[in-house]
KEVEX-81283 format. One line per 5 residues: number of its first residue (from 0); their letters; for each residue x negated, y, z negated of N, C-alpha, C, O. Coordinates in Angstrom, 3 decimals. Each point is the difference from the previous one (the first is absolute). Layout:
NUM = A = X,Y,Z,X,Y,Z,X,Y,Z,X,Y,Z; ... $
This chain:
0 = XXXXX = -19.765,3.885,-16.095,0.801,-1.213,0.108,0.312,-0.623,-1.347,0.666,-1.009,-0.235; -1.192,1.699,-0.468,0.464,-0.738,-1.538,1.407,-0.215,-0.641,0.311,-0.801,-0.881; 0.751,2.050,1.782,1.719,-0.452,-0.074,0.012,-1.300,0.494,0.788,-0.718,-0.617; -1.416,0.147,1.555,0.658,-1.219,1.084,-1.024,-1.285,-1.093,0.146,-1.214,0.140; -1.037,1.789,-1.070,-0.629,-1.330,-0.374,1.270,0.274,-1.236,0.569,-0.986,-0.468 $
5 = XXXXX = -0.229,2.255,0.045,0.777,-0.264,-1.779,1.060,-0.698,0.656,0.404,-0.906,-0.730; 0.241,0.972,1.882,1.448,-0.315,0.176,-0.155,-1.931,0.165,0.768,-0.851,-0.450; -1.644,0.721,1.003,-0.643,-1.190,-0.184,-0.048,-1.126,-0.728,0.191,-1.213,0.090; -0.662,2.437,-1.192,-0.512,-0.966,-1.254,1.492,-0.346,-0.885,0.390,-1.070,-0.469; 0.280,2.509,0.457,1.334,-0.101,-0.892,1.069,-0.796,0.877,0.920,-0.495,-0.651 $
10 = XXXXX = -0.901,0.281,2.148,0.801,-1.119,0.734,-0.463,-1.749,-0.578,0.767,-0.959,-0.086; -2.073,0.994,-0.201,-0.240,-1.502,-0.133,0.207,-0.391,-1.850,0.101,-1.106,-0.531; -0.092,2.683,-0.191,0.145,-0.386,-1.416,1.600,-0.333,-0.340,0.322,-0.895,-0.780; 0.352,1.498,1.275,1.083,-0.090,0.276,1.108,-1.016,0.415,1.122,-0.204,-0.462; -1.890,-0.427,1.601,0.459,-1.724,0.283,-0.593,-1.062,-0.930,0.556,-1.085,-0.173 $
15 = XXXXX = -1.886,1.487,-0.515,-0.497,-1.130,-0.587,1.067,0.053,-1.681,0.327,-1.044,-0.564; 0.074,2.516,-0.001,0.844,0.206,-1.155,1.741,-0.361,0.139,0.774,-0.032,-0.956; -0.391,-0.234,2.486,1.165,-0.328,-0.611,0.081,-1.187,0.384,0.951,-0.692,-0.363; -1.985,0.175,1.225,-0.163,-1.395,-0.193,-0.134,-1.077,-1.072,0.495,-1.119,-0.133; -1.556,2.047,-0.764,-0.085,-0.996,-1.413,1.269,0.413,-0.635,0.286,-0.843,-0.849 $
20 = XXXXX = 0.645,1.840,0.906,1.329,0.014,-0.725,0.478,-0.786,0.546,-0.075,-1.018,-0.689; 0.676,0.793,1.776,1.418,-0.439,0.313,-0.246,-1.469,0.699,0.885,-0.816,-0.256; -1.820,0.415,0.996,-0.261,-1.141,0.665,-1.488,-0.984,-0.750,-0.107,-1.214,0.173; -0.515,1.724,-0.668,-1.059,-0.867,-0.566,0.188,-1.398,-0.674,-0.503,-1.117,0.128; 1.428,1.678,-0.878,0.629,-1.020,-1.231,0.491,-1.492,0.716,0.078,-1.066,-0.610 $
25 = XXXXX = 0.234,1.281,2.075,1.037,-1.033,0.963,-1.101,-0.408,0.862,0.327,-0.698,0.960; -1.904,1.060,-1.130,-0.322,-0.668,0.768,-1.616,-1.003,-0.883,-0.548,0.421,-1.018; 0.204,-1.475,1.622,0.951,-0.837,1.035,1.584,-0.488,-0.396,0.659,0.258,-1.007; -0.426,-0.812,1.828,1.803,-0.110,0.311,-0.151,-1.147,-1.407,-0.875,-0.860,-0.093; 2.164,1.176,-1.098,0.052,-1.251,-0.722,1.476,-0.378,1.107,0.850,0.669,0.589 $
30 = XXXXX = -1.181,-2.133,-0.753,1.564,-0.875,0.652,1.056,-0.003,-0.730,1.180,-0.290,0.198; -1.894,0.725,-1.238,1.611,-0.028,-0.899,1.044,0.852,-0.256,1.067,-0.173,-0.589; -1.840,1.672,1.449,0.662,1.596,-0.024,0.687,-0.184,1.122,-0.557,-0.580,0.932; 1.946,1.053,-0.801,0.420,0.413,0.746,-0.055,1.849,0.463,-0.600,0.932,-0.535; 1.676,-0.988,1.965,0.084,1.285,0.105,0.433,0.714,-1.134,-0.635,0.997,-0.342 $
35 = XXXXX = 1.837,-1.443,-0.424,0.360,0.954,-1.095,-0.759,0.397,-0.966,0.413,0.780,-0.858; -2.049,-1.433,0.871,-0.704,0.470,-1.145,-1.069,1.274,0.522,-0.499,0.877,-0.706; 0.357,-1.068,1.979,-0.809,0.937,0.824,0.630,1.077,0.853,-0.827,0.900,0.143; 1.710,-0.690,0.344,0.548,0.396,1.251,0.416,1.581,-0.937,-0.067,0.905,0.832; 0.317,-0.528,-1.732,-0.058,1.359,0.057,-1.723,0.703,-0.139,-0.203,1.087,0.541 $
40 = XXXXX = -0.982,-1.815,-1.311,-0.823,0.318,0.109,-0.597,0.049,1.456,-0.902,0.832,0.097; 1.167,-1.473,0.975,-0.599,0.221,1.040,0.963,1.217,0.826,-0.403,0.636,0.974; 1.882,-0.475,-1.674,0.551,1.253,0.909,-1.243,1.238,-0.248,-0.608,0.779,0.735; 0.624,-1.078,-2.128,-0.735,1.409,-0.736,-1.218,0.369,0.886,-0.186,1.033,0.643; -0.692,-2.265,-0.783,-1.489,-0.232,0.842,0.177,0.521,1.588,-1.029,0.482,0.473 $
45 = XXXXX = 1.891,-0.508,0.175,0.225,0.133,1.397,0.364,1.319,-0.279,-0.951,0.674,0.396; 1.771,0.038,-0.842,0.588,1.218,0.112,-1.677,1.187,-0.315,-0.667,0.752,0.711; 0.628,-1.137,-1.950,-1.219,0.745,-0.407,-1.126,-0.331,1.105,-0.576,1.054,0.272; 0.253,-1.725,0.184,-0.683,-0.530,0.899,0.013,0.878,1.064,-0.861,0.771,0.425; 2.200,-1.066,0.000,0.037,0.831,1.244,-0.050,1.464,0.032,-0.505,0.671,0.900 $
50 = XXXXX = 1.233,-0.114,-2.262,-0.623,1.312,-0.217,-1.187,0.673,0.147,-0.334,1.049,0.551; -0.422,-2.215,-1.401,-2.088,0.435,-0.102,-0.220,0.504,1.387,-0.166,1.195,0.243; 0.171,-2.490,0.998,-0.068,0.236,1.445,0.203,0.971,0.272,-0.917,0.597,0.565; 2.044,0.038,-0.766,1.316,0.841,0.570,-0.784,1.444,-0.141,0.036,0.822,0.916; -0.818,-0.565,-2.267,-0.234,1.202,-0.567,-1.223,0.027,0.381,-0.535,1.091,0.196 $
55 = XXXXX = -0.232,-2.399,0.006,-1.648,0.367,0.468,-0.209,0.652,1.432,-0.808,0.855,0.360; 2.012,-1.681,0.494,-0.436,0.484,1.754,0.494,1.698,-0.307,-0.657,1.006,0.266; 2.092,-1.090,-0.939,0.499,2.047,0.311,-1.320,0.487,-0.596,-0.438,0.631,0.962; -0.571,-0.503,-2.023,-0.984,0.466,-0.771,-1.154,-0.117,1.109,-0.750,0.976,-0.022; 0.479,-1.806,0.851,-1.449,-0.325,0.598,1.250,1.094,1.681,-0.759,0.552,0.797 $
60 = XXXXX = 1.446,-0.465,-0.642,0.452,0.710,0.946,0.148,1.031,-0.006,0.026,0.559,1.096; 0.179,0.384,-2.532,-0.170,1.240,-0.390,-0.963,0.727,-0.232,-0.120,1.216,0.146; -1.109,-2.544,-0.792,-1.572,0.636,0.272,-0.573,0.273,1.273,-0.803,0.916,0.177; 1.316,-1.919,0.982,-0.802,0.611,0.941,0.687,1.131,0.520,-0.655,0.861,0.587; 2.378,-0.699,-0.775,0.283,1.390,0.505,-1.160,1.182,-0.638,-0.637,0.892,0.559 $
65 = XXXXX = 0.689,-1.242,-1.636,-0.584,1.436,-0.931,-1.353,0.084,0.887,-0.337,1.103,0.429; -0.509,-2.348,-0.125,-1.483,0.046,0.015,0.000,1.094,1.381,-0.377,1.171,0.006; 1.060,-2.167,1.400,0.172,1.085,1.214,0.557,1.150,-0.218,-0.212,0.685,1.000; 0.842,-0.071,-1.810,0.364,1.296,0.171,-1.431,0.695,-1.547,-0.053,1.166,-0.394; -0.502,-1.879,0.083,-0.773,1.183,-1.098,-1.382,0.072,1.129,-0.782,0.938,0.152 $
70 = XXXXX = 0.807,-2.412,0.623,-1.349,-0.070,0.923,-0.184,0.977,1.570,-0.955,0.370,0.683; 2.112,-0.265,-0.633,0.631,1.330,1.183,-0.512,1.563,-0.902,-0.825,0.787,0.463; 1.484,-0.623,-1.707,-0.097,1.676,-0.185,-1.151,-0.179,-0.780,0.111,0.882,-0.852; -1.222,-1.535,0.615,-1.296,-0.323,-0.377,-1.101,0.636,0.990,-0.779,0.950,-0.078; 1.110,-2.001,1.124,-1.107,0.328,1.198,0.405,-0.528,1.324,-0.681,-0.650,0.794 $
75 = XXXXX = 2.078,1.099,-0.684,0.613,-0.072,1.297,-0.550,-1.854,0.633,-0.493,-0.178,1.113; 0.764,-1.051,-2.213,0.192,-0.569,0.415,0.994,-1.007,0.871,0.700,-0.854,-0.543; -0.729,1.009,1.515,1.206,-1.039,1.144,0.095,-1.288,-0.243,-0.287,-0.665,0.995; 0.637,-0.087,-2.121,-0.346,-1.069,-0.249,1.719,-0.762,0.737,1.109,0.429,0.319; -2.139,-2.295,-0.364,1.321,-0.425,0.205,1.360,-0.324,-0.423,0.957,-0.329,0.701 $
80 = XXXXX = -1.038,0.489,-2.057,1.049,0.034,-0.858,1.030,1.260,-0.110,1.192,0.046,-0.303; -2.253,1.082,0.720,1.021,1.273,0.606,0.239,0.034,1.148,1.189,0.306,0.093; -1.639,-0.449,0.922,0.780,-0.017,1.632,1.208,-1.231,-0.070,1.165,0.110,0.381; -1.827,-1.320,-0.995,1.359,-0.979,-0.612,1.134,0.929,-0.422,0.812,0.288,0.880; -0.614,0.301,-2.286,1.229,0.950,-0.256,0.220,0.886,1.216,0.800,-0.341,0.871 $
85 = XXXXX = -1.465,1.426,-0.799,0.430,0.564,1.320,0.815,-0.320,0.851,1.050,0.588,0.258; -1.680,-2.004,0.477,0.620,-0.602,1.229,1.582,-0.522,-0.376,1.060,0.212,0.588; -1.387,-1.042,-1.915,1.349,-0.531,-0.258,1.358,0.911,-0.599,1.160,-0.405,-0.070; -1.634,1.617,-0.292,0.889,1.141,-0.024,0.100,1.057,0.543,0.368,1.046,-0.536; -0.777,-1.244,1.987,0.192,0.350,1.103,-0.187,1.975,-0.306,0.751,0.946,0.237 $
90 = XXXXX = -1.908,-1.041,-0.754,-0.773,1.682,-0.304,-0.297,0.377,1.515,-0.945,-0.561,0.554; 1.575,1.322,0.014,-0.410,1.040,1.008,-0.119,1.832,-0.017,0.780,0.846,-0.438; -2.075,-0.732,1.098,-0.197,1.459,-0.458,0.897,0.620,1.004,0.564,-0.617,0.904; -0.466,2.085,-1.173,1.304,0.619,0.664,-0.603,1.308,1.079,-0.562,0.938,-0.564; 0.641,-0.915,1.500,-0.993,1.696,0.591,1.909,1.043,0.413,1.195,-0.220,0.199 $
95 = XXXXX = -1.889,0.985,-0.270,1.072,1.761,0.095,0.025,-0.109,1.263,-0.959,-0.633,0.441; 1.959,1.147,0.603,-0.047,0.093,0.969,0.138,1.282,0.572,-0.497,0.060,1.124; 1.080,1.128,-1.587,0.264,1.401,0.028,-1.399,0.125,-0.857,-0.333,-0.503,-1.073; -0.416,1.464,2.075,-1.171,0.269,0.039,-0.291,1.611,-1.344,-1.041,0.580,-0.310; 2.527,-0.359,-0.156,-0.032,1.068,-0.594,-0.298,-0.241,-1.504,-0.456,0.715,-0.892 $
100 = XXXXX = 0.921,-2.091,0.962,-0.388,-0.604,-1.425,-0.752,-0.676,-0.407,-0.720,-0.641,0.765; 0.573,0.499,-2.576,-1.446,-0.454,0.280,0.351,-1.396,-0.607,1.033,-0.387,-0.548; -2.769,-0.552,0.942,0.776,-1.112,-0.434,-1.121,-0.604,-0.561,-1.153,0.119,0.416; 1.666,-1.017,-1.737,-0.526,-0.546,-1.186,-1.452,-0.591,0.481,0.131,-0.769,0.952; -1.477,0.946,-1.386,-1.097,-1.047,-0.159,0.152,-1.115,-0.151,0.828,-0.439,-0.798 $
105 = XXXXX = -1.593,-0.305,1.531,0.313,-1.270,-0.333,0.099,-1.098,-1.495,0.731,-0.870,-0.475; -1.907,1.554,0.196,-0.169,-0.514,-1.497,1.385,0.737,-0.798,0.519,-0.387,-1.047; -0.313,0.986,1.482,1.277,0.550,-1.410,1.412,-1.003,0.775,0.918,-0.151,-0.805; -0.749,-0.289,1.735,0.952,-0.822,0.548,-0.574,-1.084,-0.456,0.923,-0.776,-0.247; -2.035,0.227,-0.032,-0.497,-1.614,-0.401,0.739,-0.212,-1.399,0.643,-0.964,-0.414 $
110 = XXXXX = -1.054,2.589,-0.363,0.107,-0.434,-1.166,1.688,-0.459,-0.432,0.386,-0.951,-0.679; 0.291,1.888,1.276,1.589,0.392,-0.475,0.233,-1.514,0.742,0.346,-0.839,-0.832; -0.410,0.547,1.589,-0.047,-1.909,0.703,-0.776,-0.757,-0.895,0.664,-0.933,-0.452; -1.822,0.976,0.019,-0.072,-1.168,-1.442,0.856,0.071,-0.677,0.592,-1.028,-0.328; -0.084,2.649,-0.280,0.282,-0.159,-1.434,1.052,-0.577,0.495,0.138,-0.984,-0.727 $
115 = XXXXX = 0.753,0.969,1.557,1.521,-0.570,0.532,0.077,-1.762,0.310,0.988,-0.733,-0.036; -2.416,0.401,0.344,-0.429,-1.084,-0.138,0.111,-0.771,-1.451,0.894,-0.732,-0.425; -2.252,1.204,-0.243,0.649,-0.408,-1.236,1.151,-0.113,-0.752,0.172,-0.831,-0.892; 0.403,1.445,1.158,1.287,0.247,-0.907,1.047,-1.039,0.692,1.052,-0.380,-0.514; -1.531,0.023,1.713,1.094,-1.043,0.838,-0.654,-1.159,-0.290,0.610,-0.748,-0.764 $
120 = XXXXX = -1.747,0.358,1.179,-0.638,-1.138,-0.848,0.410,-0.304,-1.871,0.649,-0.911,-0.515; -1.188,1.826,0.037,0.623,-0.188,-1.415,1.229,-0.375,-0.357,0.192,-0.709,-0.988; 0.632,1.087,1.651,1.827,-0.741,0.163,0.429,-0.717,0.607,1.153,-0.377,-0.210; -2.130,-0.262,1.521,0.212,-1.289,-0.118,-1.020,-1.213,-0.641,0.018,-1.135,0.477; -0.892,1.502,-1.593,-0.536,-0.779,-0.460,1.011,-0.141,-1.035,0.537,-1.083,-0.235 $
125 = XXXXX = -0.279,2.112,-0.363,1.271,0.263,-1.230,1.138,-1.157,0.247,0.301,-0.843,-0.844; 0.179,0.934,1.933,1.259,-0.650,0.280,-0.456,-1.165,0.401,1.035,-0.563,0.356; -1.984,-0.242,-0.161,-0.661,-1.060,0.356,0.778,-0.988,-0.985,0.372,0.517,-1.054; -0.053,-1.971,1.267,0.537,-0.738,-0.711,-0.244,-1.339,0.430,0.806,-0.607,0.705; -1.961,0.089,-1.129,0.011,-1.672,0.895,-1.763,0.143,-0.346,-0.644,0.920,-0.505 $
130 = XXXXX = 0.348,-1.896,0.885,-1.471,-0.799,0.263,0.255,-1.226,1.380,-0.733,-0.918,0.368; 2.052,1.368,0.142,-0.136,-0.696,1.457,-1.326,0.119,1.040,-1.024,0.486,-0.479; 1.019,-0.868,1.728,-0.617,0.025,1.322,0.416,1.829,0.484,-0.721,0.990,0.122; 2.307,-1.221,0.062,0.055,1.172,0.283,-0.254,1.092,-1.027,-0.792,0.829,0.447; 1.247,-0.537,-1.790,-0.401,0.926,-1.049,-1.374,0.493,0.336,-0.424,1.130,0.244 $
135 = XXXXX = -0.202,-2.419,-0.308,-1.857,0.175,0.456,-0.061,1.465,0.651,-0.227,1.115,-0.469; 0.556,-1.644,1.875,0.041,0.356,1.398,0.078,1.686,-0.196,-0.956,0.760,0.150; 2.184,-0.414,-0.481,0.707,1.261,-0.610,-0.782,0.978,-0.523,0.029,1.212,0.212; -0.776,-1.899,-0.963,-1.195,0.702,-0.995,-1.247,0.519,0.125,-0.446,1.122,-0.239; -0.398,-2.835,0.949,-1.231,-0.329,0.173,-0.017,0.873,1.451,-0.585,1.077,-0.110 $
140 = XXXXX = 1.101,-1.353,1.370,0.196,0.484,1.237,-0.292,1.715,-0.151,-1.121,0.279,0.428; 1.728,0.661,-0.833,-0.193,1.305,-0.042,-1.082,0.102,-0.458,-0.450,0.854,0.764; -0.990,-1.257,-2.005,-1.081,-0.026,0.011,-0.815,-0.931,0.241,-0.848,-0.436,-0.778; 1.145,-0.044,2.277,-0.922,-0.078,0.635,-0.359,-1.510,-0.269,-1.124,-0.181,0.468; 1.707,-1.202,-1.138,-0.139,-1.169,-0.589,0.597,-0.742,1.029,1.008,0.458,0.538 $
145 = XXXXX = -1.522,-1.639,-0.147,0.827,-1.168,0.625,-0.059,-1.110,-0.830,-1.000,-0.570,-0.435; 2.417,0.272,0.224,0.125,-0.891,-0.840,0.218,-1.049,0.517,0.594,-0.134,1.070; -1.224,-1.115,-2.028,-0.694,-1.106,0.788,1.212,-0.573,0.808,1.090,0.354,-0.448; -1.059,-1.131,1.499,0.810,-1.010,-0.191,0.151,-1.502,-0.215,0.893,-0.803,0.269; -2.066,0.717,-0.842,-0.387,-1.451,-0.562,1.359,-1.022,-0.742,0.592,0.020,-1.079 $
150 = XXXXX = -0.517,-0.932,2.425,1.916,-0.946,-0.816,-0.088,-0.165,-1.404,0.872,0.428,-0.757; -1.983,-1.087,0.338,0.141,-0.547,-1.314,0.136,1.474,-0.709,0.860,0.073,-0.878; -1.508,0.937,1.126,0.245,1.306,-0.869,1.731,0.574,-0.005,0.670,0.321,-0.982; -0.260,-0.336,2.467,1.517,0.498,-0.098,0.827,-1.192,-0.672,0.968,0.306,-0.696; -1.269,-1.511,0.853,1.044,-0.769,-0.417,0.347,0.023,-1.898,1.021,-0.281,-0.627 $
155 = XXXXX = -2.518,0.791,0.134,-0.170,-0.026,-1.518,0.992,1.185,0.203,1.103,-0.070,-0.543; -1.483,1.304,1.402,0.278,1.286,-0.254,1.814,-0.093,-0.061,0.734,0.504,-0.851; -0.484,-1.041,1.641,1.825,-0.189,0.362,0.958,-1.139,-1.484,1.215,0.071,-0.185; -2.453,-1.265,-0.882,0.351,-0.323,-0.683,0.397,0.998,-1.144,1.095,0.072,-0.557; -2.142,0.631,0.342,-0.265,0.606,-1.179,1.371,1.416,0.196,0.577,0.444,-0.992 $
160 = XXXXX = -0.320,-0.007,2.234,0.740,0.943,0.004,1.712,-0.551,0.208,1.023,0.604,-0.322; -1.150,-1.806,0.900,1.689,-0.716,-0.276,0.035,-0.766,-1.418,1.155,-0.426,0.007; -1.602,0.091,-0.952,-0.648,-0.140,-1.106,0.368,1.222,-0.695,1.130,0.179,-0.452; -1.769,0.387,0.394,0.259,1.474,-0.764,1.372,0.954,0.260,0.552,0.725,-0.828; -0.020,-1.050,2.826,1.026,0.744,-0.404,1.367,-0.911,-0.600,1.046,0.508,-0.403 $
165 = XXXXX = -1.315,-1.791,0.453,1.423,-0.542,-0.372,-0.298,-0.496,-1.297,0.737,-0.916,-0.367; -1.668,1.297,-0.466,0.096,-0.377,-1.146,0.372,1.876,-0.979,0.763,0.250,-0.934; -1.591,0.550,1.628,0.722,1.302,-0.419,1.027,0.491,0.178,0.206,0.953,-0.750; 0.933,-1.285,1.754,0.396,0.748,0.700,2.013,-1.073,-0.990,1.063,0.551,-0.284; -1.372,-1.722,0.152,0.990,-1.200,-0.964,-0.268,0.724,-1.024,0.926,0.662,-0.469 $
170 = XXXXX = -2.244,-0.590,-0.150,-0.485,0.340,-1.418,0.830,1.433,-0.143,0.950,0.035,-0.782; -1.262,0.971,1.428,0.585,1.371,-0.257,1.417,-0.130,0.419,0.597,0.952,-0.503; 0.029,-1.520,1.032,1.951,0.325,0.522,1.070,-0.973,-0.730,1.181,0.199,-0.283; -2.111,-1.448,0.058,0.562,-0.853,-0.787,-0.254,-0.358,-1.397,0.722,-0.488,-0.869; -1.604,0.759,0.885,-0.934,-0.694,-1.550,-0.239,-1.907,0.441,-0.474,-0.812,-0.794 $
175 = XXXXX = 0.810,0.571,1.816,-0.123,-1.559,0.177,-0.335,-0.165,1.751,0.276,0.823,0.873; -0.912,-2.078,-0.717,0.422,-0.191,1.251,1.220,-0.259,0.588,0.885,-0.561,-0.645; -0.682,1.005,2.148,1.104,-0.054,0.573,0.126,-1.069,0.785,1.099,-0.476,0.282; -1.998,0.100,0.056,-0.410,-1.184,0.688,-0.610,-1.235,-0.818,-1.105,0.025,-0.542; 2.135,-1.285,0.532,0.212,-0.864,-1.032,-1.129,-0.696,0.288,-0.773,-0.244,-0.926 $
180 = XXXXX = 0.443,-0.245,2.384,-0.874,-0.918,0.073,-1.322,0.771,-0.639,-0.667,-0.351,-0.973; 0.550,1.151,1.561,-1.506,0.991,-0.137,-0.336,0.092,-1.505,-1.087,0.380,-0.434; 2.283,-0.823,-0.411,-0.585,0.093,-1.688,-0.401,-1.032,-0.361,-0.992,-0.214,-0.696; 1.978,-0.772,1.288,-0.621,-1.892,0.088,-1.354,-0.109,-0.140,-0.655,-0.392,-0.966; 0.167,0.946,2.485,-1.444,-0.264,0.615,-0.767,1.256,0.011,-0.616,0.224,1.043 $
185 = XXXXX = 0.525,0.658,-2.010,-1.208,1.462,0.019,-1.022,-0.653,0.580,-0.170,-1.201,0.212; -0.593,2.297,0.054,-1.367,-0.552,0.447,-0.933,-0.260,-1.095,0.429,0.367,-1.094; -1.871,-1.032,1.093,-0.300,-0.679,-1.162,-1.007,0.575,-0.362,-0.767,0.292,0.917; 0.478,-0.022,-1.883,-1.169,0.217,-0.885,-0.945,0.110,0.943,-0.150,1.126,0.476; -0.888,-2.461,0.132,-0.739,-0.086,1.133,0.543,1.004,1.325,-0.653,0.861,0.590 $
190 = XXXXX = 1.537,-1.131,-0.442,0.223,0.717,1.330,-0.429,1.565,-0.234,-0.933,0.564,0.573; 1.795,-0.001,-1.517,-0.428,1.356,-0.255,-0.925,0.123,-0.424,-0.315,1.117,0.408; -0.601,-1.523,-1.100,-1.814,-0.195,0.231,-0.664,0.067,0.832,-0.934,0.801,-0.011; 1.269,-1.953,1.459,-0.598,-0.043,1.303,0.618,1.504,0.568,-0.987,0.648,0.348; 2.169,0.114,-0.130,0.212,0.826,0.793,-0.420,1.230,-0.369,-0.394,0.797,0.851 $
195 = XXXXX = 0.427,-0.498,-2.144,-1.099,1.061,-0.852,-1.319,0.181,0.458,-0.489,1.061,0.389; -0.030,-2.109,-0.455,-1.256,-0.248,0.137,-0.339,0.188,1.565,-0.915,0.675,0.473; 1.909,-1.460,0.234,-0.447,0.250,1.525,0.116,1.960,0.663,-0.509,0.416,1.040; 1.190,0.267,-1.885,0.242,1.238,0.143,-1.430,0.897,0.065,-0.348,0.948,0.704; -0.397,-1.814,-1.929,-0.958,1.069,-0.628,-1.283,-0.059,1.130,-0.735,0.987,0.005 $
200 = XXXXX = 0.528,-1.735,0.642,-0.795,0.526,1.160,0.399,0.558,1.211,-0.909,0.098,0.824; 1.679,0.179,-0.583,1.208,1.152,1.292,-0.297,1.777,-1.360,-0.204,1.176,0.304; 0.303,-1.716,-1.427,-0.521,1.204,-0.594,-1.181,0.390,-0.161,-0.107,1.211,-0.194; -0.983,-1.905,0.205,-1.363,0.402,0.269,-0.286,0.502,1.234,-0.650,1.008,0.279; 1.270,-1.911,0.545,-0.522,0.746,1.357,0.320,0.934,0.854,-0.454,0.376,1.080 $
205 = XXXXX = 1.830,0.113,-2.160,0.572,1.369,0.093,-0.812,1.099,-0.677,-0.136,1.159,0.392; -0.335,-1.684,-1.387,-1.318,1.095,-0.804,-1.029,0.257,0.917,-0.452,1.107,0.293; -0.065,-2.773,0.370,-1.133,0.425,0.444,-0.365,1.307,1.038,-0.864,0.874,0.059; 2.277,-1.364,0.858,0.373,0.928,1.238,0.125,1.241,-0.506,-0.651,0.916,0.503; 1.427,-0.713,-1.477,-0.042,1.584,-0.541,-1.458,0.490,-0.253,-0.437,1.097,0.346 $
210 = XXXXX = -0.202,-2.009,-0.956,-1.217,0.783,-0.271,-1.392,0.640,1.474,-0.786,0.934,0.157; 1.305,-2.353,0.693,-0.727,0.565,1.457,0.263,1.224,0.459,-0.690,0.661,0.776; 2.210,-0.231,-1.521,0.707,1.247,0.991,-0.405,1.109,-0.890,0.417,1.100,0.363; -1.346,-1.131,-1.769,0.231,0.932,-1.210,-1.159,1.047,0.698,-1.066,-0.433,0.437; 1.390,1.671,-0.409,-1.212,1.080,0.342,-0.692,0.212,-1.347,0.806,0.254,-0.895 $
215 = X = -2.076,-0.290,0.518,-0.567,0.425,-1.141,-0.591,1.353,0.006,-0.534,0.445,-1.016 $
């Protein structure tokens, strides 16, 4: 389990480093700053932000693929993180019906079905794009994770990802916002502090769960 403690450690070094870059300096709130003195440092803080998230769940979702399939051709463990893939990519073994032919062992059909597994898991972790509820879902769901649904956790979870996409999404097509009011009123220094912060325990207890599911 020492991937799920490094991924861990480099998720929380990570929020605490671009925090002291980009948002430290603004907090507490001076009254005398406006948005125009803060509001691109907190695009920055949210985007990167949401990245860290973004890259810790695909990383803690790829370890446990690896763990169930090395814990299967190890010592034929059935764990739940592999009947999870299985089920959700709908692996069925195949029998011959013309008695003249012969037909595959089971274990050599498991395997050619992991490896087809993996490789379908791996591309949609690849193509994964969000730190939403649903993104979660997408990810966490095939090994075997239920992701919480604690309000105060989705509601941070839904800031940080409408946050991140309309500040990336102006930032990359326009170079500006497109939306006049929304540059007026960014969100504030504090706010993106509190919703950061409210993230990082929906990420622990995504570790923790991974690690219940880890075969040693």
């Amino acid at each position: 389990m020492a991937v799920l403690d490094k991924l861990e450690a480099e998720l929380e070094e990570q929020i605490k480093l671009i925090s002291e870059e980009f948002i430290s300096r603004y907090l507490p709130a001076n009254p005398e700053e406006g948005p125009d003195v803060y509001h691109q440092h907190v695009k920055a803080f949210c985007i990167l932000a949401h990245a860290a998230f973004e890259e810790f769940v695909e990383q803690v979702s790829l370890a446990l693929m690896m763990n169930a399939v090395d814990a299967w051709y190890k010592n034929r463990s059935l764990n739940l993180h592999l009947v999870s893939l299985l089920l959700f990519y709908k692996a069925s073994l195949q029998t011959v019906d013309n008695e003249d032919d012969d037909q595959k062992r089971n274990f050599d059909q498991m395997r050619v079905l992991i490896d087809d597994i993996k490789r379908a898991h791996s591309k949609a972790v690849t193509d994964n794009h969000g730190f939403s509820l649903k993104y979660l879902r997408s990810i966490l769901t095939p090994v075997g994770i239920d992701v919480s649904n604690d309000p105060s956790l989705s509601n941070s979870l839904r800031t940080l990802a409408d946050a991140r996409g309309s500040y990336a999404h102006t930032a990359a097509e326009f170079g500006m916002f497109v939306d006049r009011k929304k540059a007026r009123h960014p969100m504030t220094p504090e706010k993106a502090r509190d919703v950061v912060k409210d993230c990082l325990p929906l990420s622990k207890k995504i570790a923790e769960d991974a690690r219940k599911l880890f075969v040693t």
